[in-house]
C-alpha distance (Angstrom), angle and dihedral (degrees) to the residues before:
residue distance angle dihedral
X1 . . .
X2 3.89 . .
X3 3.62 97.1 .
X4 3.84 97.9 30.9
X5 3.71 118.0 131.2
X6 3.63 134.4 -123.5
X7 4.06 118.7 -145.6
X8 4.07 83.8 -87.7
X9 3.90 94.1 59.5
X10 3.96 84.4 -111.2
X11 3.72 117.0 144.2
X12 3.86 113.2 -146.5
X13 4.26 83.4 -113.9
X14 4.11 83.6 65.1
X15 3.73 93.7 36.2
X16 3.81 85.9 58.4
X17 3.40 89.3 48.4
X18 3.83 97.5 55.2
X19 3.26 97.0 42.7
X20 4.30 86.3 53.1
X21 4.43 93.9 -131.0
X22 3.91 95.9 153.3
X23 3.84 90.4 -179.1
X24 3.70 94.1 53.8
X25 3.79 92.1 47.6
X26 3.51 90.0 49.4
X27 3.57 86.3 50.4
X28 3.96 99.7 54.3
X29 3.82 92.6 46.1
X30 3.51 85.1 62.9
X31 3.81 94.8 57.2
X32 3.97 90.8 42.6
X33 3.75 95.0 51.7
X34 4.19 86.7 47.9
X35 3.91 94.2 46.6
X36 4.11 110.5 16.7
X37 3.85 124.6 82.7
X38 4.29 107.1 -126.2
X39 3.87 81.2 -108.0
X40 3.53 93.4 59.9
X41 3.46 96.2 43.6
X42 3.97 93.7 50.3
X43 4.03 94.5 45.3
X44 4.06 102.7 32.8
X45 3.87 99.7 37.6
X46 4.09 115.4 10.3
X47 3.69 93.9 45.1
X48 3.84 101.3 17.6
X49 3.77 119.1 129.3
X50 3.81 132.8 -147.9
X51 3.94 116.2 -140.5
X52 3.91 87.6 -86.5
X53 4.11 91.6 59.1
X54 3.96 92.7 -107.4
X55 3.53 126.5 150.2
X56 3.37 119.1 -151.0
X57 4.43 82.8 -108.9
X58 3.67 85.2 62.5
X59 4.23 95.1 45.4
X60 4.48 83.5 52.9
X61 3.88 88.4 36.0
X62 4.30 88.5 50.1
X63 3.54 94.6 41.8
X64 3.93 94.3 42.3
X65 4.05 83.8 -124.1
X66 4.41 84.0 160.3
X67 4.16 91.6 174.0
X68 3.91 89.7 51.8
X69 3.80 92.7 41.2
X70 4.07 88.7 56.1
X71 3.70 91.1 42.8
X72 3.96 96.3 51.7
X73 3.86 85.5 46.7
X74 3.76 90.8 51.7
X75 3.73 94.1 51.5
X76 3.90 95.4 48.9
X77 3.80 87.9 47.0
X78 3.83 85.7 68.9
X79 3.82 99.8 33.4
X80 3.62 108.8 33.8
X81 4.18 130.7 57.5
X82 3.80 112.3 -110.0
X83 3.74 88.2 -109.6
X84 3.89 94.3 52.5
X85 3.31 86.5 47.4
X86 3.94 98.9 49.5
X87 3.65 94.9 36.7
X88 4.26 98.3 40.4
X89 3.17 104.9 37.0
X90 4.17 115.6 8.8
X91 4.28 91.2 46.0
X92 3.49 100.4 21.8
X93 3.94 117.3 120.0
X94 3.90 128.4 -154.4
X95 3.32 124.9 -144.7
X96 3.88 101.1 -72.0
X97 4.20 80.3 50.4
X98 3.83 90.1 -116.5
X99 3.89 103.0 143.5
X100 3.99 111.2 -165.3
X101 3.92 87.0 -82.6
X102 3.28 93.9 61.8
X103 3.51 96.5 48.5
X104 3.36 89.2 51.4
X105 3.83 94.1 59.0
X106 4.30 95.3 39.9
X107 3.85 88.0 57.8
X108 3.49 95.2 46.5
X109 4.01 99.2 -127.0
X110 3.77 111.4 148.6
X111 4.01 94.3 -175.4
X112 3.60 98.0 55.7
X113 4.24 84.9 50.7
X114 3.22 97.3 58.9
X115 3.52 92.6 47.8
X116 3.70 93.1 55.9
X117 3.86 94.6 43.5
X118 4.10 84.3 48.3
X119 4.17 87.7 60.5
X120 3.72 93.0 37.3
X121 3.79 95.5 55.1
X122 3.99 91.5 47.5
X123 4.11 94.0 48.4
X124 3.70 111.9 23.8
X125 3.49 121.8 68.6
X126 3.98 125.4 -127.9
X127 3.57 97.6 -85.3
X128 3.68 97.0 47.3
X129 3.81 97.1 52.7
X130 4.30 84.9 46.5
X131 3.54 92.4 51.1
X132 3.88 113.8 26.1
X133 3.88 89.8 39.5
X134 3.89 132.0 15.9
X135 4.23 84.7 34.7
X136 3.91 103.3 23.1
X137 3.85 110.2 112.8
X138 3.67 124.3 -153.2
X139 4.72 120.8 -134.7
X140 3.92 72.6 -71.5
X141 3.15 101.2 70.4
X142 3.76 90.8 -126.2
X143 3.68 139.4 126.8
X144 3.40 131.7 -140.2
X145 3.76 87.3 -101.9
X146 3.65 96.4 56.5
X147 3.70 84.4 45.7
X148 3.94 87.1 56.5
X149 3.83 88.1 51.5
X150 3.90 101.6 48.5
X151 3.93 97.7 44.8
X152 4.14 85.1 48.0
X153 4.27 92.7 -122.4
X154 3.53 99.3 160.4
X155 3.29 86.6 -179.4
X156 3.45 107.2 48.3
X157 3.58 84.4 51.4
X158 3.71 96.8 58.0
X159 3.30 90.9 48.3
X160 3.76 99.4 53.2
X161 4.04 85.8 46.1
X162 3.81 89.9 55.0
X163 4.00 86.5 50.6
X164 4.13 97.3 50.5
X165 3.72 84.3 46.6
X166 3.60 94.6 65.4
X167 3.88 91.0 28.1
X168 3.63 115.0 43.7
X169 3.63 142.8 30.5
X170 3.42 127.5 -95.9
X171 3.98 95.3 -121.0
X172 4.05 75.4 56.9
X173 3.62 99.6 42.5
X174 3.98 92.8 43.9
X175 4.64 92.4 43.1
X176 3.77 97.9 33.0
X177 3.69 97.3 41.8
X178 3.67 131.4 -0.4
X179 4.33 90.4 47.3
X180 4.20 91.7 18.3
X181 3.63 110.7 116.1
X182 4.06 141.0 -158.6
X183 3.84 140.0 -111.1
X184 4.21 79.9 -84.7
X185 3.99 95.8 42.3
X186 3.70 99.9 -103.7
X187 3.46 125.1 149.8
X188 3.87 115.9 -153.5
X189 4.11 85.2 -106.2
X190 3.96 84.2 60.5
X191 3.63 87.1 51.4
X192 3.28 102.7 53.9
X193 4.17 89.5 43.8
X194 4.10 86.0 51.1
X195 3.82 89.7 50.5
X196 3.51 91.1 51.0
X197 3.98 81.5 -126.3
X198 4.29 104.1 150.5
X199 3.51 90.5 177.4
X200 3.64 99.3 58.7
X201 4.22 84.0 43.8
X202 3.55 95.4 58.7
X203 4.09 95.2 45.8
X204 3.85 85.1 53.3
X205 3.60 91.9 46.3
X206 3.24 87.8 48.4
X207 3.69 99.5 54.6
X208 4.20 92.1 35.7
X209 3.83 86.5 64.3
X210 3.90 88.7 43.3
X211 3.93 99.0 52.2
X212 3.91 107.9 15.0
X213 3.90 136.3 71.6
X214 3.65 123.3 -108.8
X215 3.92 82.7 -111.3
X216 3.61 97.3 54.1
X217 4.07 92.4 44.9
X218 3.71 84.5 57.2
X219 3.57 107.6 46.6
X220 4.15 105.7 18.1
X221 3.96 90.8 41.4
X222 4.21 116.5 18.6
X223 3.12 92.2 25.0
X224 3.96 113.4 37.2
X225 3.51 120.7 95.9
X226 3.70 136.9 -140.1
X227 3.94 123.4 -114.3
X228 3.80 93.6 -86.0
X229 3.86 93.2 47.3
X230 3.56 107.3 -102.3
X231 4.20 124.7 124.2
């Protein structure tokens, strides 16, 4: 019963944590810890998967749940390795690719981002949080910048500047996200122009004429079309 399946591949531990009932959830990992072996716990709940690749980290971080989100990390601090934890559930992608972070970032919930970014900075190395977060791209093509620019977070955006400051280069920063574009050949300056979103426009202006060439401006931004032609 505690790790049956509903036509989704849900369990009723990730329906709980959809749905964002901390009492329940608190409720079932009673049961589990009375009646499930620690390997059962770790493979058919921690880690588990519905039939769109979720965990039940990504169902809290998707639905901005932030008190079930802290709770599931708690748990898997005790059951699960570090690297289990970092590479099954912090860095692990569903079937759209959206890890946790990007979640995060397409709903729009600056809380539960810092939050992840706080546990990625203690457990992943450099190289990790470069790669599998401030430059990973989902089937998109996107990054969690050019997320930040087509949903309009201003915010989030900000925020994920601030972190590829401190992070990346600025060869990086400029290639991999202020010119970097999607599946459709967007860049997030596009995205914000598409989105009708002037604010996000004017903080990648900004930053274009702070980091880029008059050259690249031109052709890579004013100038540089999308997949079907248009600027």
């Amino acid at each position: 019963m505690l790790v049956a399946t509903a036509n989704s591949g849900r369990t009723a531990w990730q329906c709980v944590a959809y749905k964002g009932k901390l009492d329940t959830l608190l409720q079932l990992w009673e049961w589990v810890e009375e009646k499930m072996t620690k390997v059962d716990v770790n493979s058919k709940l921690l880690l588990a998967t519905d039939n769109a690749g979720m965990t039940a980290l990504h169902d809290a971080a998707c639905e901005g749940n932030l008190e079930i989100l802290l709770k599931i990390r708690e748990w898997a601090e005790e059951k699960l390795t570090t690297d289990k934890i970092n590479i099954k559930l912090l860095l692990a992608a569903d079937n759209w690719g959206y890890t946790a972070w990007y979640w995060t970032v397409h709903e729009k919930n600056l809380n539960i981002l810092l939050k992840v970014w706080e546990r990625a900075e203690e457990q992943l190395t450099t190289e990790d949080v470069n790669i599998k977060l401030l430059l990973a791209t989902d089937n998109e093509g996107m990054t969690a910048w050019q997320w930040a620019a087509h949903e309009g977070s201003l915010d989030i955006l900000l925020q994920v500047c601030e972190w590829a400051e401190r992070k990346i280069t600025t060869e990086d920063k400029n290639r991999n996200l202020i010119l970097a574009t999607d599946n459709e050949g967007l860049t997030a300056l596009h995205k914000g122009a598409k989105e009708g979103n002037l604010d996000i426009m004017l903080k990648e202006w900004k930053w274009a004429e702070e980091k880029l060439t008059t050259e690249e401006i031109n052709n890579k931004l004013l100038l540089a079309t999308d997949n079907e032609g248009s600027t």
